[in-house]
C-alpha positions in Angstrom: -35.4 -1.9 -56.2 -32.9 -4.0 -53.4 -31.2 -5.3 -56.2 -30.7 -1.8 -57.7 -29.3 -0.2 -54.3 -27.3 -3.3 -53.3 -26.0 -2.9 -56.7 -25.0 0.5 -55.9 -23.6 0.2 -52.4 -21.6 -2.3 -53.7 -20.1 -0.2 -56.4 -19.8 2.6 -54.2 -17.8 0.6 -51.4 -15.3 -0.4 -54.0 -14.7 2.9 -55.1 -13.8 3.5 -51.5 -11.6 1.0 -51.4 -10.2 2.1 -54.6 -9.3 5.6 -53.3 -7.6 4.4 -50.1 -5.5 2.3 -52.0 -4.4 4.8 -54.0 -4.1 6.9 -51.4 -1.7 4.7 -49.4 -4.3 3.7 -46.8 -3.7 0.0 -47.1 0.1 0.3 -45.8 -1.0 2.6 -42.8 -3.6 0.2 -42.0 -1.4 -2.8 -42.0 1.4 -0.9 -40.1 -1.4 -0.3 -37.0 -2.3 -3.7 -37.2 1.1 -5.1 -36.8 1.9 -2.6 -34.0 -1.2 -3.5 -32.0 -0.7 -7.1 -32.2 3.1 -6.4 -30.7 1.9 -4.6 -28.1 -1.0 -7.4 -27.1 2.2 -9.7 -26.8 4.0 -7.1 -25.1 6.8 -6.9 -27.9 6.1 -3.3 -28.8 
């Protein structure tokens, strides 16, 4: 039964990650990473 829903959160959190990526997610993500690490540094 773990196995089985491990199994399954597994597939589902790939899906997930499937649809952001497709979505464009991964660039917006990246794009508020960079601009929070300038502003730590005081750049931004």
């Amino acid at each position: 039964m773990k196995n089985k829903i491990r199994i399954g959160l597994i597939i589902l959190s790939l899906v997930f990650i499937f649809v952001g990526g497709v979505r464009g997610e991964i660039n917006r993500v990246f794009t508020k990473a960079a601009n929070i690490c300038l502003e730590c540094m005081g750049i931004g």
